[in-house]
C-alpha positions in Angstrom: 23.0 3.0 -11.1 23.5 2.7 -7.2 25.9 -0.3 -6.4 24.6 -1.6 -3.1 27.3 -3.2 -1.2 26.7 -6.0 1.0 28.6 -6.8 4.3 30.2 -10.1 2.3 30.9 -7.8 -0.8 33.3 -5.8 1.5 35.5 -8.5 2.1 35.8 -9.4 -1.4 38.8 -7.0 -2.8 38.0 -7.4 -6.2 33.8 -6.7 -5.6 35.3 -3.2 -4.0 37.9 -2.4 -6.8 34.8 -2.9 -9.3 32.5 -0.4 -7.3 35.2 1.9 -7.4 36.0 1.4 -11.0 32.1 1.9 -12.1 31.7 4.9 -10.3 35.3 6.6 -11.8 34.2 5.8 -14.8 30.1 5.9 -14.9 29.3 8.1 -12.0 27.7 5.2 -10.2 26.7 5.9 -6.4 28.8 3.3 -3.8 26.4 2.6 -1.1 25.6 -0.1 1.2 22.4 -2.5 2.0 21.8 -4.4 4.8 21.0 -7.8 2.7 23.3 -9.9 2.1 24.8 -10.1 5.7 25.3 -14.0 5.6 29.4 -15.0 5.2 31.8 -16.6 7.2 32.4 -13.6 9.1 29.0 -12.5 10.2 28.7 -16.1 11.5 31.1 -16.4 13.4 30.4 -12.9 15.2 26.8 -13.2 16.2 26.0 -17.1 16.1 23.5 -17.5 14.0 21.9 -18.2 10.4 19.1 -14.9 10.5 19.6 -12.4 7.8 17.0 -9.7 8.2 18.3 -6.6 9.8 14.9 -5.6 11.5 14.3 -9.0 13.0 17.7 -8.7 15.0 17.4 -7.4 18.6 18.1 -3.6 18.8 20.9 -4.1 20.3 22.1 -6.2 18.0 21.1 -4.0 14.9 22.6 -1.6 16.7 26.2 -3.7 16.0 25.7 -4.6 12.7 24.9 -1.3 11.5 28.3 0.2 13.3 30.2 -3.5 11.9 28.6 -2.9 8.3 29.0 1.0 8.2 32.4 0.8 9.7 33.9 -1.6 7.3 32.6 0.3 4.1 34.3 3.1 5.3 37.8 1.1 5.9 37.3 0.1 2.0 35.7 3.3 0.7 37.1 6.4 2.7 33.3 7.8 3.5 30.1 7.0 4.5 27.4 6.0 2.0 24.8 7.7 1.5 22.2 5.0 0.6 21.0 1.9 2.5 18.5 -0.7 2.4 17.0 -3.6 3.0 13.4 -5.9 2.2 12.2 -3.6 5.6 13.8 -1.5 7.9 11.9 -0.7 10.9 11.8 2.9 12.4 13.9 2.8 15.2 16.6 1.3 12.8 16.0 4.0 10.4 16.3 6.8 13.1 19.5 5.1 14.6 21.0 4.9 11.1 20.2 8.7 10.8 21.4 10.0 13.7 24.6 7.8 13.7 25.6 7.8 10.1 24.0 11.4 9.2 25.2 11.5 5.3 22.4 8.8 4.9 19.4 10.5 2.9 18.0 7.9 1.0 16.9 3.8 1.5 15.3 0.7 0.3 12.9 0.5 3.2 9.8 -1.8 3.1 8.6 -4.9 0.3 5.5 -3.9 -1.3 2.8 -6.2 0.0 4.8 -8.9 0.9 2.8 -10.6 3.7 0.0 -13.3 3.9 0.3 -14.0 0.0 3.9 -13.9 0.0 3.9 -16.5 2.6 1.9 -19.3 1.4 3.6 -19.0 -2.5 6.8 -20.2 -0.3 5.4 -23.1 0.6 4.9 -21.4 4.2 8.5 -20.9 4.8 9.1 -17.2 4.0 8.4 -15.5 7.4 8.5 -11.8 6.6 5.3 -9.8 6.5 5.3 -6.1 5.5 1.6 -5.2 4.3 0.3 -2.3 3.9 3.2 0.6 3.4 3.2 2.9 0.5 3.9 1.2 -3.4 6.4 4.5 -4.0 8.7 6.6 -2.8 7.8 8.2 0.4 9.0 9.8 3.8 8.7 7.7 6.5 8.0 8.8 9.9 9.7 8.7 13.4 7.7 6.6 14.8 6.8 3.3 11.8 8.2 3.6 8.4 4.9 2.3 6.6 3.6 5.5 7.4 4.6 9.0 5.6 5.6 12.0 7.5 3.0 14.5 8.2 5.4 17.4 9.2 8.9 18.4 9.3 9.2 17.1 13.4 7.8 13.6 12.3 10.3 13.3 9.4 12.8 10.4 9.7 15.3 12.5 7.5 15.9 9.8 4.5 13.7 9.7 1.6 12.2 5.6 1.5 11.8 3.8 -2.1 10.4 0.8 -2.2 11.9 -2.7 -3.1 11.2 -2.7 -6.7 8.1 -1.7 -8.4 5.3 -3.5 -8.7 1.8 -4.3 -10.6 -0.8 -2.3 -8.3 -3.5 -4.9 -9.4 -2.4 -8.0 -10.4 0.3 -7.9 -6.9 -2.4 -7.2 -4.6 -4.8 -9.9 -5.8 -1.8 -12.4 -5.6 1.9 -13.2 -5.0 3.6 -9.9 -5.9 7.2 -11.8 -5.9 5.5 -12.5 -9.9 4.8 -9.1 -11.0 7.7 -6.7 -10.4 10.2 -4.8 -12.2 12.8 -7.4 -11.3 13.2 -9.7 -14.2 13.6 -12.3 -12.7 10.1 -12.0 -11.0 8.5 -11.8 -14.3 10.1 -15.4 -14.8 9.7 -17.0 -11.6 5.8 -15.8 -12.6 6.1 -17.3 -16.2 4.8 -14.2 -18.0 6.4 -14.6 -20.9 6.4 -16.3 -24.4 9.6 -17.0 -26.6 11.5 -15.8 -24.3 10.4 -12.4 -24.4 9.3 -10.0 -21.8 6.5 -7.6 -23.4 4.7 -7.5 -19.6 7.9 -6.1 -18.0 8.0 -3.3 -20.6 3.9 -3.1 -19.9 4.8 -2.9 -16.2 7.7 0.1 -16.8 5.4 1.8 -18.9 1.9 1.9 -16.6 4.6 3.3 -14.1 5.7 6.0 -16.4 2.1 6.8 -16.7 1.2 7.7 -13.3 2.9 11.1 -14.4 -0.1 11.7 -15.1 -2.0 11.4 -11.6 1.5 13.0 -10.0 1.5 16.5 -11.3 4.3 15.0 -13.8 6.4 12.8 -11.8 6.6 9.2 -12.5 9.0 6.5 -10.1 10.4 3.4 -11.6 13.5 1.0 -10.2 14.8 -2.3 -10.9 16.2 -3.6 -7.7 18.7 -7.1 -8.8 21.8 -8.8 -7.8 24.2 -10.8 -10.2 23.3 -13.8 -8.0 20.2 -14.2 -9.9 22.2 -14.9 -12.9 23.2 -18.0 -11.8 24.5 -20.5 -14.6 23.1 -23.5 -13.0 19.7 -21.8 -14.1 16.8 -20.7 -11.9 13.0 -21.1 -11.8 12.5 -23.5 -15.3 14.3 -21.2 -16.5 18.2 -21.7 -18.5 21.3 -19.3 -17.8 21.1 -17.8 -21.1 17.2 -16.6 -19.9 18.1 -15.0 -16.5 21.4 -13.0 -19.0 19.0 -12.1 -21.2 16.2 -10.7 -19.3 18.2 -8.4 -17.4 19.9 -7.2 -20.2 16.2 -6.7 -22.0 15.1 -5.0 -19.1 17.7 -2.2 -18.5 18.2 -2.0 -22.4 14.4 -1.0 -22.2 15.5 1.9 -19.8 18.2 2.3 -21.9 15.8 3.0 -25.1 13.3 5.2 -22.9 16.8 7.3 -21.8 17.6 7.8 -25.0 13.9 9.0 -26.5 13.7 11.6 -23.8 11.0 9.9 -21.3 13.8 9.3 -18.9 15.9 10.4 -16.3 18.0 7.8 -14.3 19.2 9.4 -10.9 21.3 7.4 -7.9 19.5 7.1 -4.7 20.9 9.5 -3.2 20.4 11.9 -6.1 16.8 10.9 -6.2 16.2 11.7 -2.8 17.2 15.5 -3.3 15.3 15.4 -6.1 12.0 14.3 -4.5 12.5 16.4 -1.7 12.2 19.5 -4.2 9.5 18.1 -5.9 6.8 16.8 -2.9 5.5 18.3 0.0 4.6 16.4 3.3 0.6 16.1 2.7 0.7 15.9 -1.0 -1.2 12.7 -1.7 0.2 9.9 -3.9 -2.1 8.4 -6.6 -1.8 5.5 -9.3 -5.4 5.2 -11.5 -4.1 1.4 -12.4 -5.3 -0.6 -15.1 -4.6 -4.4 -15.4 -2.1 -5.4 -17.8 -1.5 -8.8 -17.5 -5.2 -10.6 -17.7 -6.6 -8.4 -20.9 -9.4 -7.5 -18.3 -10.9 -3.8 -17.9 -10.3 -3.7 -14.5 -9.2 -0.4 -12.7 -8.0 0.2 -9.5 -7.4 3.5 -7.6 -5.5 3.9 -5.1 -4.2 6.8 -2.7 -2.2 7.1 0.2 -0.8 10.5 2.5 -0.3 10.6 6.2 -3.7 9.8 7.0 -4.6 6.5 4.9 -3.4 4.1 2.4 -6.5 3.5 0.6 -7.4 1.5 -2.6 -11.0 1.8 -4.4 -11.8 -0.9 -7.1 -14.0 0.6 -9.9 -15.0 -3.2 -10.8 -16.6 -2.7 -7.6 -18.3 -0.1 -8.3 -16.1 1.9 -6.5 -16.1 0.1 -3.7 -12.8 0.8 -1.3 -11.3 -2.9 -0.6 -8.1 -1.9 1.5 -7.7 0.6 4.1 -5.0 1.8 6.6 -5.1 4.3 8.8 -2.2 5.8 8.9 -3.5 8.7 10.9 -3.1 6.5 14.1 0.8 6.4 13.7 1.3 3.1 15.5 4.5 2.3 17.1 5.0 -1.0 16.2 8.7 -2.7 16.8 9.5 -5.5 15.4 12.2 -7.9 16.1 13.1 -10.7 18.3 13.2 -8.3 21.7 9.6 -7.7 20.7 6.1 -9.4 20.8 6.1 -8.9 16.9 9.2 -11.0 15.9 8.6 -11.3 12.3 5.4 -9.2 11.1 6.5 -5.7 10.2 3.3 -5.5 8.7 0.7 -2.3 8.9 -2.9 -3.0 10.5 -5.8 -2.3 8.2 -9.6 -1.4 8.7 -10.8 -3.2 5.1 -8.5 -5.3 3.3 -11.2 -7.3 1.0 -8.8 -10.1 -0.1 -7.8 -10.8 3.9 -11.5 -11.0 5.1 -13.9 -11.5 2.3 -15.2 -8.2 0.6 -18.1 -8.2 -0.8 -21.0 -11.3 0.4 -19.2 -14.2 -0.4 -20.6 -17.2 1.6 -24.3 -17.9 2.9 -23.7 -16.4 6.3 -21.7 -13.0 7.0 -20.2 -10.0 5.4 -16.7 -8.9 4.4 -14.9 -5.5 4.9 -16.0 -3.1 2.3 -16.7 0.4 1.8 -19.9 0.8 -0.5 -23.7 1.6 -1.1 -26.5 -0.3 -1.6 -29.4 1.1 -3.1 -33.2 -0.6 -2.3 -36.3 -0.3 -4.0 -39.8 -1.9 -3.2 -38.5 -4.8 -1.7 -35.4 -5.6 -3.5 -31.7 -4.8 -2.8 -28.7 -4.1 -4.8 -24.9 -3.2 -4.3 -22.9 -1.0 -6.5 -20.3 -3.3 -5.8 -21.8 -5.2 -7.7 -21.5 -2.6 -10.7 -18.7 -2.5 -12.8 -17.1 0.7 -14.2 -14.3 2.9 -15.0 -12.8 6.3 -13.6 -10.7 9.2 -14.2 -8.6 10.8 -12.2 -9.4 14.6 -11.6 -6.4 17.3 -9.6 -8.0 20.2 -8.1 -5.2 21.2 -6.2 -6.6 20.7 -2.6 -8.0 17.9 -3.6 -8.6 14.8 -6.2 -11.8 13.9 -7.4 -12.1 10.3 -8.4 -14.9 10.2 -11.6 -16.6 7.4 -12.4 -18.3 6.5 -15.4 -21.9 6.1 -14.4 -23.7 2.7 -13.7 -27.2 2.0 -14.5 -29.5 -0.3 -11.8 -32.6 -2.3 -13.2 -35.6 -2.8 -10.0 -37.9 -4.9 -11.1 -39.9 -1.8 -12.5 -37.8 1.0 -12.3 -33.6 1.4 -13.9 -31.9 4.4 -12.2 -28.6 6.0 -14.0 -26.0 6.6 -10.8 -23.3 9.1 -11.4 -20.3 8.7 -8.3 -17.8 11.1 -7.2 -14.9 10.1 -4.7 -13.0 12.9 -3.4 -9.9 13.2 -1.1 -9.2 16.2 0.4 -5.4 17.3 1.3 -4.5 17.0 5.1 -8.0 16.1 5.7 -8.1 12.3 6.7 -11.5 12.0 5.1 -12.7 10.4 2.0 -15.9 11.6 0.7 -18.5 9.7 -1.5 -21.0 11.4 -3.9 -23.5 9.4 -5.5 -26.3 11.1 -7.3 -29.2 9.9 -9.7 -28.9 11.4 -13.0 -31.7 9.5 -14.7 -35.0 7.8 -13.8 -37.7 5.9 -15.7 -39.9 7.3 -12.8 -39.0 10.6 -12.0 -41.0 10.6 -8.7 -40.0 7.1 -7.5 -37.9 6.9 -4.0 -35.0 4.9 -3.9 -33.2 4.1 -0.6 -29.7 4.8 -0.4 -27.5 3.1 1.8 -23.7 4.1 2.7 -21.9 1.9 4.8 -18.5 1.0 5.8 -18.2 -2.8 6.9 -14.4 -2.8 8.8 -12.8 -5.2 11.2 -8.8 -4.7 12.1 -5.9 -7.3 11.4 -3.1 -8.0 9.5 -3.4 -11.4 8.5 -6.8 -13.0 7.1 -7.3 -14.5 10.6 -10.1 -12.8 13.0 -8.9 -10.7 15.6 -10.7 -10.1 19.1 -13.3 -7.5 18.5 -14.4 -6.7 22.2 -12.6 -4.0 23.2 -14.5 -2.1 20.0 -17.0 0.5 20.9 -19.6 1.3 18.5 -22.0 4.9 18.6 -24.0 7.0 17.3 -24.1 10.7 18.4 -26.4 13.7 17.5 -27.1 16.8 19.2 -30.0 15.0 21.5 -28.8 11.5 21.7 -25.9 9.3 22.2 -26.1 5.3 21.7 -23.1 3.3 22.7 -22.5 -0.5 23.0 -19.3 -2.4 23.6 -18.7 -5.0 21.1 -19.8 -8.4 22.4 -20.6 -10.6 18.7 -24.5 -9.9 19.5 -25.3 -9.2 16.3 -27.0 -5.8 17.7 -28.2 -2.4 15.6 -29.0 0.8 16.5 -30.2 3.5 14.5 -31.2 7.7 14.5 -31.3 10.4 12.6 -27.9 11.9 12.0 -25.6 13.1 12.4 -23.0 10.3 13.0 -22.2 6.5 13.5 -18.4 6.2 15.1 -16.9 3.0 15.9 -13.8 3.1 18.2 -11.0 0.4 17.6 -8.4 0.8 20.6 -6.4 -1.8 19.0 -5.3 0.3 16.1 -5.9 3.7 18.3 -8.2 4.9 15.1 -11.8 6.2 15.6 -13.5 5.6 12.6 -17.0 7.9 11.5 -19.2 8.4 9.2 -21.9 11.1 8.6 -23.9 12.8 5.8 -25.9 15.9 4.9 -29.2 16.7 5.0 -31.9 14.5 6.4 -30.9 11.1 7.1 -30.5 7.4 9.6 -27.2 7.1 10.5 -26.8 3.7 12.3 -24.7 0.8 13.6 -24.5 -2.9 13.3 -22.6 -5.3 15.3 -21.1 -8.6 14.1 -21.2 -11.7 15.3 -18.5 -15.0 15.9 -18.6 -16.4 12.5 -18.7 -12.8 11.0 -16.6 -10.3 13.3 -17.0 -7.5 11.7 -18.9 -3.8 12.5 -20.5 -1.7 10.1 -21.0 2.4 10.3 -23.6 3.7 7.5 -26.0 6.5 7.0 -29.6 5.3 5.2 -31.2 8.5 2.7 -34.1 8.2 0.4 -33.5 10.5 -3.2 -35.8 10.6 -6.2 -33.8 12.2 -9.9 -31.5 14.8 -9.9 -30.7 14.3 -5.6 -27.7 13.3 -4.1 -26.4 11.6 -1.1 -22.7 13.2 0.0 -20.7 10.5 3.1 -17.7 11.5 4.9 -15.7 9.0 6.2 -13.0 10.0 8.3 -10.1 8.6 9.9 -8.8 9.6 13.6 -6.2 8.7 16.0 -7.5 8.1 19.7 -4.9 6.8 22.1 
């Protein structure tokens, strides 16, 4: 285990004597987080009941880092070499680095702890932190959401993530239920007779993303013996919260001893994923829901270009999308406009603003295709399927089981490849008819993006976008103005500039085909990029989507 610290610990002899006792006798790391700042000290030094690190001025981090750092070295004799905290912003990090150089590993961002977070407090948790990675990554100079492309943007720590958490059931609701913290798995009342099957469910989908990581697999349990509180917590009685912990690392415990473990510190685990990942090497979870006894799969994939995640219920449908690429600076704290949201801006985020047609007027941010036929309509996402996961070294080919679509008078078979180059920022789509009741018939393909920026589920202002399409002959350009307006030619490209997120966004195909644009309007603020191809059996339609900063 690491023993984190805190700043009260510090002045707690005995808390210090037992660090120092565990790690002479179990080889536990000593390091030091940045929760848990709140005592009668740290009052009475800066005035005042705020406990986040990042939301403090930077001068002010600035202090408490050097107050914090300096007093574990009165009671330890060295610098740690782990930190932490819900979210640490970048210029923290870098400070940290550059001041206290033996630190190489930390707790750095709250899996997708914004919006949904928020209102399962009642309103009354104000930190947001969307869109970073779900695992261990290396942050970047310039926002620690976003990984390090190259050795000049590396922050020099390895981040991990504060706890582990369901990649399905977390992102469709309050992730503070579905975690590798016991106590989350209580507060979310997942379990019967006092036993915790889900949390071992949860350890184990985690231990099989080995699979999709060229063998490595990432687990933590992040806790505090304040949870264990004998006044009880939650519904839940003192001999519960006991027992749970010790059922959860007793799980580890059985998985250590089979073989299908290894535990590290932080600090060790840091070297270790140093030696094992390169800067562009993606990270990818195929994720299957354990908690509802549904089929439901999603995908996702991040590197230093996107965070991604594509729901095969959906027909492979992407439903969140950050572009990373853009590598926004984006301080937070009470010096800056962003006092509280530490979140990271996303193109499509389906749960935020809609998805798929939801409503009699509008559309929601999606990526998918819709395929027309005399007359009538239909969208994959409307299809429901299932996937494997394919590594071809430069790239990872997401499979999906084919999906069959009934016309009134024909049924087409619809085979779908998703592929993600390394280093590329694009995400490619093949979808290809691999059986027809009417060989000859004509079916309209239609591969659109539908995208908007934010970070909350609130509309943003959408007029400084600037939508075009562009082939050799002809450009078409309009300034976003809620018009409703679309334009359309043949290839090669539809690009949408959004200067608020510094990302140019296009899309283009191969062959023959429309490529076009289509503006949105008040109630539905949205834009949507797409290409338009007819095939008949046996002919495919290949989409490149790809991601680029613009200043």
């Amino acid at each position: 285990t690491t023993i984190q610290m805190t700043y009260a610990s510090l002045f707690n002899d005995q808390a210090v004597q037992l660090a120092k006792e565990h790690h002479r006798l179990y080889g536990d790391e000593i390091a030091l987080t940045l929760l848990g700042l709140p005592c009668e000290q740290f009052r009475n030094k800066y005035k005042t009941k705020d406990f986040c690190i990042w939301m403090f001025t930077m001068e002010d981090k600035k202090s408490i880092v050097d107050d914090v750092f300096g007093l574990f070295y009165e009671k330890f004799g060295f610098y740690p070499q782990s930190t932490g905290s819900y979210y640490m912003d970048a210029d923290l990090i870098n400070y940290i680095k550059a001041k206290y150089p033996s630190v190489k590993c930390a707790i750095a961002t709250c899996w997708e702890e914004g919006p949904k977070a928020y209102h399962t407090t009642n309103n009354s948790w104000y930190t947001f932190m969307d869109g970073g990675p779900w695992n261990p990554w290396i942050p970047s100079k310039v926002n620690t959401h976003v990984p390090a492309q190259t050795k000049e943007e590396d922050s020099g720590i390895v981040a991990i993530p504060h706890l582990s958490r369901d990649l399905n059931a977390c992102f469709d609701g309050n992730g503070s239920n579905f975690g590798t913290h016991p106590q989350n798995v209580l507060r979310g009342m997942i379990y019967q007779d006092n036993e915790l099957p889900y949390l071992y469910n949860l350890i184990d989908q985690y231990h099989h993303l080995g699979k999709y990581n060229r063998g490595y697999a990432y687990n933590m349990m992040f806790v505090g013996p304040g949870w264990m509180n004998k006044m009880g917590r939650w519904e839940a009685p003192y001999e519960l919260l006991k027992k749970s912990y010790e059922d959860g690392v007793g799980y580890y415990g059985q998985l250590k001893k089979q073989g299908l473990l290894v535990d590290m510190t932080m600090s060790e685990f840091a070297d270790y994923y140093r030696s094992k990942k390169t800067y562009t090497e993606p990270e990818v979870a195929l994720w299957t829901d354990i908690l509802y006894g549904s089929d439901k799969q999603y995908f996702w994939y991040l590197d230093p270009f996107f965070r991604t995640c594509v729901d095969l219920n959906q027909g492979g449908a992407l439903i969140d999308l950050r572009p990373y690429v853009a590598k926004l600076y984006l301080p937070v704290g009470i010096d800056t406009p962003r006092v509280s949201d530490a979140s990271y801006p996303y193109l499509i985020q389906a749960n935020y603003r809609a998805g798929y047609f939801t409503h009699y007027a509008g559309e929601g941010t999606l990526k998918s295709t819709k395929v027309s036929y005399m007359g009538e309509e239909i969208d994959l996402a409307l299809c429901r399927t299932k996937g494997k996961h394919i590594d071809q070294g430069d790239h990872r080919i997401l499979r999906l089981d084919p999906v069959e679509v009934e016309f009134n008078d024909l049924t087409i078979e619809i085979a779908t490849d998703i592929l993600f180059f390394e280093n590329s920022g694009e995400i490619i789509y093949k979808r290809k008819i691999t059986k027809s009741t009417k060989p000859d018939a004509v079916v309209e393909f239609n591969d659109y993006i539908t995208a908007t920026y934010g970070k909350t589920e609130y509309p943003e202002d959408m007029k400084s976008i600037v939508l075009e399409l562009k082939n050799a002959a002809i450009t078409e350009q309009i300034k976003y103005e809620y018009k409703n307006r679309e334009e359309s030619i043949e290839g090669v490209m539809a690009i949408a500039f959004v200067p608020p997120v510094d990302t140019k966004v296009s899309i283009h195909g191969d062959g023959a085909y429309q490529a076009y644009f289509k503006e949105g309007y008040a109630f539905s603020p949205m834009f949507t990029l797409g290409i338009k191809k007819h095939l008949k059996l046996n002919e495919e339609v290949t989409s490149w989507l790809k991601l680029e900063k613009v200043a």
